[in-house]
PAZAPA-4460 file (N, C-alpha, C; in steps of 0.05 Angstrom, whole numbers, plus 32768, in hexadecimal, padded with zeros to 4 digits):
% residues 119
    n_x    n_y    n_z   ca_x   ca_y   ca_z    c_x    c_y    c_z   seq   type   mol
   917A   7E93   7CBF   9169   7E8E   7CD5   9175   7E9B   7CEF     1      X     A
   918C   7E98   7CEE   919D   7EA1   7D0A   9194   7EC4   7D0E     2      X     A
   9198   7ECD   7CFE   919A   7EEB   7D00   9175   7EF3   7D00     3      X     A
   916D   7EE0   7CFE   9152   7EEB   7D05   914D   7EEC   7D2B     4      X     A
   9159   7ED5   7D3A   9151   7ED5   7D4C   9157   7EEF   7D5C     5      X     A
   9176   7EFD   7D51   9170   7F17   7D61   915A   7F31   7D62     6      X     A
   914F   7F2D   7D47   9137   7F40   7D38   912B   7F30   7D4C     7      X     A
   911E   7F15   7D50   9106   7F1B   7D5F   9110   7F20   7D81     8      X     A
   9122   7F22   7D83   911E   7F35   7DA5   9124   7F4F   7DAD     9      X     A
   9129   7F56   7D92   911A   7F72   7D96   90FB   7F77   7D9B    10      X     A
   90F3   7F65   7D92   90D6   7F69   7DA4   90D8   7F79   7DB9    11      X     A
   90E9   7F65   7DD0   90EE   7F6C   7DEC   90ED   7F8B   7DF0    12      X     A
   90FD   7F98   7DE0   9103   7FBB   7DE8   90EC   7FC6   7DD1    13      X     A
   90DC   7FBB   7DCD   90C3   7FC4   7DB9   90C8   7FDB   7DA4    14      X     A
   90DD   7FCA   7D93   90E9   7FD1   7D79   90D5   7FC0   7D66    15      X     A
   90CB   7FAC   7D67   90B9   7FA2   7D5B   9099   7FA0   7D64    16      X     A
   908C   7FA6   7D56   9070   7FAA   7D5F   9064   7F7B   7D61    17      X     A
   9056   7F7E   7D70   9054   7F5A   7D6A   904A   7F49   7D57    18      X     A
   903F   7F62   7D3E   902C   7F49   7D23   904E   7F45   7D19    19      X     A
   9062   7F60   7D1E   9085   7F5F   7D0A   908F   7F47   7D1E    20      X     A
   908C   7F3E   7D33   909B   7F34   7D47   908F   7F12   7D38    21      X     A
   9073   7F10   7D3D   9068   7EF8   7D2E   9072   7EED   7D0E    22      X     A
   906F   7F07   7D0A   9084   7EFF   7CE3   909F   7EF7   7CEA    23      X     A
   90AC   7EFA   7CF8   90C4   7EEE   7CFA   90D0   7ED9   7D03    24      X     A
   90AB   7ED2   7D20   90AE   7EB5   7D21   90A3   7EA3   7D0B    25      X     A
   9096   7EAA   7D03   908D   7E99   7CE6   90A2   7E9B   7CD0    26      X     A
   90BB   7EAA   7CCD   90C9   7EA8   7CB9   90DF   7E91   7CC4    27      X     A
   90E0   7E92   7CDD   90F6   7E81   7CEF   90F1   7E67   7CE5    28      X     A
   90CF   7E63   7CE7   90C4   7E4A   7CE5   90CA   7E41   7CC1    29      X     A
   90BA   7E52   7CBB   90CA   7E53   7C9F   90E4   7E4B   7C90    30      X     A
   90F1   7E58   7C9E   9116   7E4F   7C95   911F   7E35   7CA3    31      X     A
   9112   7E2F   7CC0   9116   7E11   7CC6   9107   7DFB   7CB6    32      X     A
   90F3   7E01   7CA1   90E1   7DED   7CA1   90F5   7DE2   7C7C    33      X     A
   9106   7DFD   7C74   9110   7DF4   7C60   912C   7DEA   7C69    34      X     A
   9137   7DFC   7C7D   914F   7DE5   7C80   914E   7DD0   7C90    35      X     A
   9137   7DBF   7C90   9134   7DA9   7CA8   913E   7DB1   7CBA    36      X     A
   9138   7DC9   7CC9   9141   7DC3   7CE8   9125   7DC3   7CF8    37      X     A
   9129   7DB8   7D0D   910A   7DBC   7D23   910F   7DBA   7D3B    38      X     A
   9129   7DC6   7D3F   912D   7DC2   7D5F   9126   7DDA   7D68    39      X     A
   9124   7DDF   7D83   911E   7DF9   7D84   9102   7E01   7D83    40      X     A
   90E7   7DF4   7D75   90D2   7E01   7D69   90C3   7E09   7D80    41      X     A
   90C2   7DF0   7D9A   90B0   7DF7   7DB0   90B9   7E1A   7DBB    42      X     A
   90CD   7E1C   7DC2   90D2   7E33   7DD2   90C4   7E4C   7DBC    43      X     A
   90D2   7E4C   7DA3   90C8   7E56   7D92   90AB   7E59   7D8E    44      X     A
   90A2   7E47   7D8B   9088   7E49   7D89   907E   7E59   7DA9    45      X     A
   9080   7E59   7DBD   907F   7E5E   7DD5   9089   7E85   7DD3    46      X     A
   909C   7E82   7DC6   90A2   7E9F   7DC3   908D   7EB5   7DB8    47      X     A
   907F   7EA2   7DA1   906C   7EAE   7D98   905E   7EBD   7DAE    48      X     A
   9055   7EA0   7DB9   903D   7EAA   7DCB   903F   7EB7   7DDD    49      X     A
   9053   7EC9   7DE6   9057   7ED8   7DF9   9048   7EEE   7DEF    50      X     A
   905B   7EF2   7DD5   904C   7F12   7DC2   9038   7F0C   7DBA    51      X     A
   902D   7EFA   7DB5   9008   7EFC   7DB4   8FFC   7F07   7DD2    52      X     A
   9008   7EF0   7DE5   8FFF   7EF4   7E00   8FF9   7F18   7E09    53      X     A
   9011   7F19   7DFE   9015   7F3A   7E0B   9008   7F4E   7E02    54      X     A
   9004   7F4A   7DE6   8FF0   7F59   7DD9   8FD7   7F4B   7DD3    55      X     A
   8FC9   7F47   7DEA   8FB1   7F39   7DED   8FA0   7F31   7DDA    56      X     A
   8FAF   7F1F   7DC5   8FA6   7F12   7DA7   8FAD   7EF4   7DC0    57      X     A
   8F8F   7EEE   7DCD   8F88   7ED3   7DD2   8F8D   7EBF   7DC6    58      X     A
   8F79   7EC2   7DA9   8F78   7EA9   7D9A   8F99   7EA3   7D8D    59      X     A
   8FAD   7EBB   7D86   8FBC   7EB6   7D7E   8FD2   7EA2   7D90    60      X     A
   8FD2   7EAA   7DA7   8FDA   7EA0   7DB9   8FD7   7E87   7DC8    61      X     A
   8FC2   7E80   7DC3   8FB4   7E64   7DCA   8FC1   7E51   7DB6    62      X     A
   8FC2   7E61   7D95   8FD1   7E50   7D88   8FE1   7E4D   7D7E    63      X     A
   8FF8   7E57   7D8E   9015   7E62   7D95   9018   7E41   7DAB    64      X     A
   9009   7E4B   7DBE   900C   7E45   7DD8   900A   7E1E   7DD4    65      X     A
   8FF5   7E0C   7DC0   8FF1   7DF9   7DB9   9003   7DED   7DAB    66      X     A
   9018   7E01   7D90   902F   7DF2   7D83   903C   7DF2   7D94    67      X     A
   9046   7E07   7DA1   9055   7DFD   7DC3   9059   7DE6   7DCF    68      X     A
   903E   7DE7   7DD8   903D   7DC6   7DE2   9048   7DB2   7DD4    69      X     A
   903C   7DB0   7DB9   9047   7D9C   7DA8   905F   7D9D   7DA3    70      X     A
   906D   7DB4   7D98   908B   7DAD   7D9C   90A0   7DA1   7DB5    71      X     A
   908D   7DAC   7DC3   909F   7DA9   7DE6   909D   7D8B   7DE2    72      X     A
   9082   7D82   7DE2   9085   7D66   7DE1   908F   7D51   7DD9    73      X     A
   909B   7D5D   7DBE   90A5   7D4E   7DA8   90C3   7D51   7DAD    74      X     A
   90CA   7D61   7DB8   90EA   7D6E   7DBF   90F3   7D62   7DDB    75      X     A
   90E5   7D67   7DF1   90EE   7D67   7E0C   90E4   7D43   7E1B    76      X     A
   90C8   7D43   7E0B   90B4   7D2D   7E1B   909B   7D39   7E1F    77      X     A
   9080   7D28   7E22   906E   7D33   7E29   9067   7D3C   7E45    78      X     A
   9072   7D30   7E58   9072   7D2F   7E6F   9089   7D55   7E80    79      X     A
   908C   7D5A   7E66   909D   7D77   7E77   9087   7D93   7E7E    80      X     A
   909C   7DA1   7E8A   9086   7DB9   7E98   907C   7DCA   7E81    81      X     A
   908F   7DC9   7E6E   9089   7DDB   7E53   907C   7DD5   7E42    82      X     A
   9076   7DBC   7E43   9061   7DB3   7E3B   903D   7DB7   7E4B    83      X     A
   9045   7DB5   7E68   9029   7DB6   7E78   9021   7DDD   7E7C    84      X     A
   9030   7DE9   7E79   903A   7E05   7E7A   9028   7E0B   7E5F    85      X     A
   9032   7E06   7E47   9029   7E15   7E2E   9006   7E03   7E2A    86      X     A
   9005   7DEC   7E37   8FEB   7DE1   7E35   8FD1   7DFB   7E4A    87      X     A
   8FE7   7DF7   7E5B   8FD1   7E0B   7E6C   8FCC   7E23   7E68    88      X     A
   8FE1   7E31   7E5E   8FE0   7E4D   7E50   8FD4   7E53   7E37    89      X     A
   8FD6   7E36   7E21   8FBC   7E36   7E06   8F9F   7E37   7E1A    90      X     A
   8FA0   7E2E   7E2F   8F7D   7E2D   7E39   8F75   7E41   7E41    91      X     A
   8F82   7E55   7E50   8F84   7E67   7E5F   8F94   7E83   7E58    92      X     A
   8F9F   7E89   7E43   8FAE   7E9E   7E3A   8FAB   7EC2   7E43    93      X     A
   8F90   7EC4   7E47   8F90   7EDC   7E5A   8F98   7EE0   7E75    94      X     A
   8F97   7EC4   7E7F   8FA7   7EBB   7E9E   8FBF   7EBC   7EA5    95      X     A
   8FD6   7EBE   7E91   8FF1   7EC5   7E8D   8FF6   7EDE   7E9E    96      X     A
   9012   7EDE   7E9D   9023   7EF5   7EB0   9021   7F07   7EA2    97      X     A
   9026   7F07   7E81   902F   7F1E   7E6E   9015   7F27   7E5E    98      X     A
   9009   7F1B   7E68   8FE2   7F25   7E52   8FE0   7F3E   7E5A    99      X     A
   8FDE   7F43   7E3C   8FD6   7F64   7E3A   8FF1   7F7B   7E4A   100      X     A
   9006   7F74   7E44   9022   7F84   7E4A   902B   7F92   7E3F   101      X     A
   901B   7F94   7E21   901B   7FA5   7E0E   9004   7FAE   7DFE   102      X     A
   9005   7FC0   7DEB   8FF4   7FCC   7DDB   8FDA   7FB7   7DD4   103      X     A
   8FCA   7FB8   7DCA   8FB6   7F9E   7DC3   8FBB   7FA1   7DA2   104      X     A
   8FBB   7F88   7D9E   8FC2   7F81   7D80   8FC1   7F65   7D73   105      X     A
   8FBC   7F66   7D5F   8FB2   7F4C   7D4F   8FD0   7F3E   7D41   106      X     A
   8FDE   7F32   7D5A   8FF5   7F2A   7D4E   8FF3   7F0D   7D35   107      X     A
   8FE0   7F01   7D2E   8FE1   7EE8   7D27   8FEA   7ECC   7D2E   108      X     A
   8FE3   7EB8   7D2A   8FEF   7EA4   7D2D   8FFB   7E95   7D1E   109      X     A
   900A   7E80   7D20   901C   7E66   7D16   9011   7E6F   7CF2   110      X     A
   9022   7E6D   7CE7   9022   7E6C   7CCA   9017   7E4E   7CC5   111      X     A
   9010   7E4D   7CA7   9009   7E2D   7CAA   9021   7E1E   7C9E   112      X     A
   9033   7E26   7C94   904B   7E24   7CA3   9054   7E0E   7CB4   113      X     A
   904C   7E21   7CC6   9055   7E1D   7CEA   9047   7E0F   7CF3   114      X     A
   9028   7E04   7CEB   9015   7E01   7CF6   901C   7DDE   7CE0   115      X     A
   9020   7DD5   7CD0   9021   7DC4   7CC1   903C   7DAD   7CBD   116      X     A
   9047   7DC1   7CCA   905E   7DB4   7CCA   9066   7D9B   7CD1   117      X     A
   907A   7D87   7CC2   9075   7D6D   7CC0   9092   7D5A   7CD1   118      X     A
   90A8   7D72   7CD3   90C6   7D6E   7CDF   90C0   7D5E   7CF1   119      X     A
***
């Protein structure tokens, strides 16, 4: 799992295109969901949705932007900004800083996986 997190920031210098950038957050999710880990998921999940964001895959991002919330919540409290942040950005995702920053592309969302997860 460790050695993935540097693969996904290569995103950043756009070594990875964002559906490769999304497989890697779903493998993250993946390898945490077998070694019981779940710390971490909100930002993660949040990471997603940048690269949806950016490559103006809305819906993907909305539901990027929603496990967000839920992790943040579950991790930090409900009451934090990262939590009111990723709520407002699942509503609103074209309204973001980084929408459309890149190429347009159908990055996908949350694996069900990611999306089911019980940690």
């Amino acid at each position: 799992m460790a050695s993935l997190y540097p693969k996904l920031k290569t995103w950043n210098e756009k070594k990875l295109t964002g559906a490769e950038a999304i497989a890697v957050v779903n493998k993250i999710w993946e390898l945490g969901e077998e070694e019981r880990y779940a710390s971490e998921r909100g930002q993660l999940a949040a990471d997603a949705a940048i690269v949806a964001t950016a490559h103006y895959d809305v819906e993907a991002a909305a539901e990027w932007r929603a496990l967000a919330a839920k992790w943040f919540a579950r991790e930090l409290g409900e009451d934090t900004p990262q939590v009111f942040l990723n709520r407002k950005w699942a509503a609103e995702p074209d309204n973001h800083p980084v929408f459309g920053r890149r190429e347009e592309e159908k990055v996908g969302g949350p694996s069900d996986i990611a999306k089911n997860s019980k940690l």
